[in-house]
Backbone as CSV, one residue per row, in Angstrom:
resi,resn,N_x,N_y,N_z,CA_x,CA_y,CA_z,C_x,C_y,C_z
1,UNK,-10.231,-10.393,-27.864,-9.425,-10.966,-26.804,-9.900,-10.427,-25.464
2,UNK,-9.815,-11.362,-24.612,-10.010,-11.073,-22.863,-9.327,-10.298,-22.726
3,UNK,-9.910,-9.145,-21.644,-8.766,-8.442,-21.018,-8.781,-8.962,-19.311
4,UNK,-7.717,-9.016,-19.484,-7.156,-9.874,-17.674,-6.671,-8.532,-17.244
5,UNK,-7.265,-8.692,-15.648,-6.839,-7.915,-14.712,-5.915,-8.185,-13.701
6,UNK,-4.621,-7.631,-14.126,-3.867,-7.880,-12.919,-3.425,-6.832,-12.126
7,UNK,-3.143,-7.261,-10.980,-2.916,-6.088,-9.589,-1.584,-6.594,-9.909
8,UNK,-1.163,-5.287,-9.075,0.344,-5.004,-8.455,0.448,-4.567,-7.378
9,UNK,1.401,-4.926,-6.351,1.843,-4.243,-4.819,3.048,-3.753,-5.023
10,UNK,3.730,-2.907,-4.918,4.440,-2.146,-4.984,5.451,-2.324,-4.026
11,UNK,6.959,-2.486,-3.759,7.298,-2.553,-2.200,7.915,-1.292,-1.916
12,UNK,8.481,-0.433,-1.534,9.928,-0.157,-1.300,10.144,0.526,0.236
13,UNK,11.624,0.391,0.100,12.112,0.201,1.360,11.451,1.528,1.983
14,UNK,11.266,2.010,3.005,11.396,3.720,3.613,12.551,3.610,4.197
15,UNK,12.732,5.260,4.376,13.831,5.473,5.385,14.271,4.824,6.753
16,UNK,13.554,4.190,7.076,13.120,3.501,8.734,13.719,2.523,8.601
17,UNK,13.815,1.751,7.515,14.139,0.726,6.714,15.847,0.774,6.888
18,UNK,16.012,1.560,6.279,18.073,1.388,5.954,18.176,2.356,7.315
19,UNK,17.463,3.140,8.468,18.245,3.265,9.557,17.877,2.140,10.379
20,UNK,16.967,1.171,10.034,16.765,-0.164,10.594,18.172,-0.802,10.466
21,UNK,18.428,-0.959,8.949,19.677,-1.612,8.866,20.970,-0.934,9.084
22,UNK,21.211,-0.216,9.441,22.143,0.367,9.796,22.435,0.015,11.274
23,UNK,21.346,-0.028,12.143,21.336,-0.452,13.296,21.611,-1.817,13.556
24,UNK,20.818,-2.639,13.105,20.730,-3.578,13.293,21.816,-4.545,12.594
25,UNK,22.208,-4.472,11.545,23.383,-5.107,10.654,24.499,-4.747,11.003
26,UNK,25.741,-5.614,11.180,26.877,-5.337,11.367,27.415,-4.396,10.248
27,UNK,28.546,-3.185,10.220,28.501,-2.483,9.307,29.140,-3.686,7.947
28,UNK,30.214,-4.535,8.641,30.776,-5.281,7.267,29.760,-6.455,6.583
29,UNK,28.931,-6.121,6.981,27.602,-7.079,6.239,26.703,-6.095,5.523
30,UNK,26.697,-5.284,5.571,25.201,-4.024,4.431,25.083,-4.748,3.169
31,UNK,23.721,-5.301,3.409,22.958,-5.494,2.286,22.774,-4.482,1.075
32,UNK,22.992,-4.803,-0.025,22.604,-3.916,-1.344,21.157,-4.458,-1.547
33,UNK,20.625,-3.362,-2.532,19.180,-3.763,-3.206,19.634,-5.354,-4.115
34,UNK,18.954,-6.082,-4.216,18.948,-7.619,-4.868,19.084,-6.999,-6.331
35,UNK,19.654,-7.884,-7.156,20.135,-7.251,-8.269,18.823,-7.336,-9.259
36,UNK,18.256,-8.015,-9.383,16.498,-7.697,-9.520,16.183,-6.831,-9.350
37,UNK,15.880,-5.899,-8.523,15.173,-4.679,-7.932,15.892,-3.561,-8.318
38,UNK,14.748,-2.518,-8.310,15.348,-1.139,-8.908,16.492,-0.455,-8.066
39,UNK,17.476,0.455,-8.458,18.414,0.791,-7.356,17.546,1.106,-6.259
40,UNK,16.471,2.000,-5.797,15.921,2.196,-4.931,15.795,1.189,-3.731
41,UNK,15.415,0.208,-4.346,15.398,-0.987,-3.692,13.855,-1.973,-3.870
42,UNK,13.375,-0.787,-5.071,11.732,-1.261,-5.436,11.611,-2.710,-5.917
43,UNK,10.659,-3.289,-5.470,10.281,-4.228,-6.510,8.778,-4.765,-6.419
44,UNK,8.363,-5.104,-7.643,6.563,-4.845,-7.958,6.473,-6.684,-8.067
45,UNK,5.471,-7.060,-6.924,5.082,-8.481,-7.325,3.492,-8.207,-7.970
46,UNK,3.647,-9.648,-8.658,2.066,-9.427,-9.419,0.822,-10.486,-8.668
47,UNK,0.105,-9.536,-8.531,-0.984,-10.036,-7.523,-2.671,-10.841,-8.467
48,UNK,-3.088,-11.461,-7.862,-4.145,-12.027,-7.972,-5.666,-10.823,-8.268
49,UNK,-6.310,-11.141,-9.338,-7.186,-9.709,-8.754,-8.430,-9.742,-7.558
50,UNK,-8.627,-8.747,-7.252,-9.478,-8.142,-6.000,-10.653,-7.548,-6.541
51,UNK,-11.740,-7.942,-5.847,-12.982,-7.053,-6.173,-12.922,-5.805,-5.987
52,UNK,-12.202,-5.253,-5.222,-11.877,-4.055,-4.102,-10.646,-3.998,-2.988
53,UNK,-10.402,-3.043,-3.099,-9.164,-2.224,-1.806,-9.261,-3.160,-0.743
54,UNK,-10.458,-3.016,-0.009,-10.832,-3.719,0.853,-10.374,-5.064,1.001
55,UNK,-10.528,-6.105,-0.392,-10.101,-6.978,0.034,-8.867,-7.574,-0.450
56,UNK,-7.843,-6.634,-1.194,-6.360,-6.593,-1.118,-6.056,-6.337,-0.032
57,UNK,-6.957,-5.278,1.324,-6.444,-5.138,2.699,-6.548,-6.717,3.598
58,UNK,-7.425,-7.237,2.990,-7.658,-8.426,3.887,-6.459,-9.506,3.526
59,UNK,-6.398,-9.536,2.001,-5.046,-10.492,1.481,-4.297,-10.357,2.242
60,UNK,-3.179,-9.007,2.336,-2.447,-8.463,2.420,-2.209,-9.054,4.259
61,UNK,-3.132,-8.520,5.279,-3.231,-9.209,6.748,-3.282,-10.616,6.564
62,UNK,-3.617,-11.232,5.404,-2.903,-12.647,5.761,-1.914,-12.844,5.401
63,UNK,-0.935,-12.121,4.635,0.205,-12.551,3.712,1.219,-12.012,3.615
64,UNK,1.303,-10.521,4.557,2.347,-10.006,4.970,3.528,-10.588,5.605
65,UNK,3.314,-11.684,6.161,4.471,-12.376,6.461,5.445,-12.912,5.596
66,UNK,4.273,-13.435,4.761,5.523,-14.184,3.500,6.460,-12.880,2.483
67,UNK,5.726,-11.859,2.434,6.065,-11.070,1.740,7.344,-10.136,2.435
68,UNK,7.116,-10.163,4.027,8.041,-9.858,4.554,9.510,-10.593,4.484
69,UNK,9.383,-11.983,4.978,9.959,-12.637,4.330,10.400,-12.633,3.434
70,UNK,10.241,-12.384,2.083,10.869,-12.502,1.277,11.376,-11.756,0.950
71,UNK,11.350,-10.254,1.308,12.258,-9.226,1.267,13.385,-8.991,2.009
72,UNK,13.234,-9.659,3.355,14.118,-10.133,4.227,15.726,-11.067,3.919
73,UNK,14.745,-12.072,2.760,15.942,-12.784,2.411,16.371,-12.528,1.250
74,UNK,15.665,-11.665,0.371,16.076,-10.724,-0.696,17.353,-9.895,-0.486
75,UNK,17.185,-9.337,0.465,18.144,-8.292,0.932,19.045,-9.117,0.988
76,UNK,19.281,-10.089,1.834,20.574,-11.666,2.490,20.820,-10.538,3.592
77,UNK,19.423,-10.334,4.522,19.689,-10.108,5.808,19.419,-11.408,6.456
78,UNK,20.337,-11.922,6.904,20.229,-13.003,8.298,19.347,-13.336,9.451
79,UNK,18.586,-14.025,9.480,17.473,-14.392,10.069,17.416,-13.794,11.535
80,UNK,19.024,-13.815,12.086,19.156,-13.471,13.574,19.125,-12.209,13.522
81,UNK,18.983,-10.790,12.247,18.492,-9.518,12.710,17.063,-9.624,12.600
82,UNK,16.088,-10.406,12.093,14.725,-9.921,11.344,14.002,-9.507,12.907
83,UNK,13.454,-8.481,12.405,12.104,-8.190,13.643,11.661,-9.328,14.342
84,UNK,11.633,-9.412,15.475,10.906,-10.279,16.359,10.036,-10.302,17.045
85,UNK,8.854,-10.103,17.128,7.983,-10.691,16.072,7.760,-9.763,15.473
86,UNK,7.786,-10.598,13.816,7.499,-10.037,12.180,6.072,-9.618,12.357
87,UNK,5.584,-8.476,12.977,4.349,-7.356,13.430,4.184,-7.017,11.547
88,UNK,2.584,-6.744,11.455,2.265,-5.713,10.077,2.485,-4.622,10.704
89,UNK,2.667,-4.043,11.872,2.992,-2.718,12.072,4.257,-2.555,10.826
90,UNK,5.272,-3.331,11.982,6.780,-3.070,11.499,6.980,-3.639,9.891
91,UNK,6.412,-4.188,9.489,6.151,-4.657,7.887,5.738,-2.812,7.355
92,UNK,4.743,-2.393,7.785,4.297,-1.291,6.866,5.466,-0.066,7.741
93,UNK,5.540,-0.482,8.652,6.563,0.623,8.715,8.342,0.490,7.709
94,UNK,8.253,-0.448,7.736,9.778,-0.703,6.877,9.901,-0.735,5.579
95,UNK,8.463,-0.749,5.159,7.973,-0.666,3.653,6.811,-0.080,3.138
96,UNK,7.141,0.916,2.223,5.989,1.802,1.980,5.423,0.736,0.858
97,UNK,4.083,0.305,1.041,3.356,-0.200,0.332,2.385,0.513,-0.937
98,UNK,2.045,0.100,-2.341,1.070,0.887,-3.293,0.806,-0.807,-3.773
99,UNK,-0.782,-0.493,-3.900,-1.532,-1.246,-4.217,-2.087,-0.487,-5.785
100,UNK,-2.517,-1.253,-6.819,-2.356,-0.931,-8.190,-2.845,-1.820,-8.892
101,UNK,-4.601,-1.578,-9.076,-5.246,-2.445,-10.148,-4.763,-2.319,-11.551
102,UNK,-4.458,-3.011,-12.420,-4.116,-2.716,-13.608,-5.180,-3.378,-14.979
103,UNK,-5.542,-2.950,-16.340,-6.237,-3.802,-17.124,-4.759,-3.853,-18.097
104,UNK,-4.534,-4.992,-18.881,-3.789,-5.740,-19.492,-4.275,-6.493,-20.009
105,UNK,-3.826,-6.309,-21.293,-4.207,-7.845,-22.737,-3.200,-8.835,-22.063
C-alpha cells in the first residue's frame, strides 16, 4: 500500500488572542472554544502536501485569510470586531501556528 503524506497546521489561540477578546468583545458576548476544538481552543486542519517549509510558508501568505476567517467565525465573533485589516502580522500574532509533515497509510 501507498503511503500518503499528509501535513497538518496546527492553530491555537495565544494569549494576545483572549486579551484581544476581552477587549474587543462586549463582556455579555465571550466566545467559547467551538465545540469541535480542544478546550484550549486548538484545532488541526489537514493540509495538502509540500515539498518543503518553504513552501507551506508561501501557501500559508496566500491563505491566511481564509484561515483567519474561519476561526473568526468559529469562535461566532461578529464581523464588526475582526481586525481591520485582517494583516498576517495580526493572524500570527493571535495564533500560534505549527506546521507538521506527517507519513500515514
Amino acid at each position: 500500500m501507498k503511503t500518503k503524506v499528509r501535513h497538518k497546521l496546527i492553530l491555537q489561540p495565544t494569549p494576545i488572542f483572549y486579551t484581544w477578546l476581552e477587549n474587543v468583545v462586549p463582556a455579555r458576548r465571550k466566545p467559547r472554544p467551538p465545540k469541535d476544538y480542544a478546550a484550549d481552543g486548538t484545532i488541526e486542519y489537514v493540509l495538502p502536501p509540500f515539498e518543503n517549509e518553504e513552501r507551506f510558508e508561501d501557501w500559508l501568505q496566500l491563505n491566511y485569510r481564509i484561515l483567519f476567517k474561519n476561526e473568526l467565525i468559529a469562535w461566532r465573533i461578529e464581523d464588526k470586531y475582526w481586525p481591520n485589516p485582517p494583516t498576517y502580522e495580526k493572524f500570527v500574532e493571535l495564533f500560534s501556528l505549527t506546521y507538521i509533515p506527517k507519513n500515514s497509510n
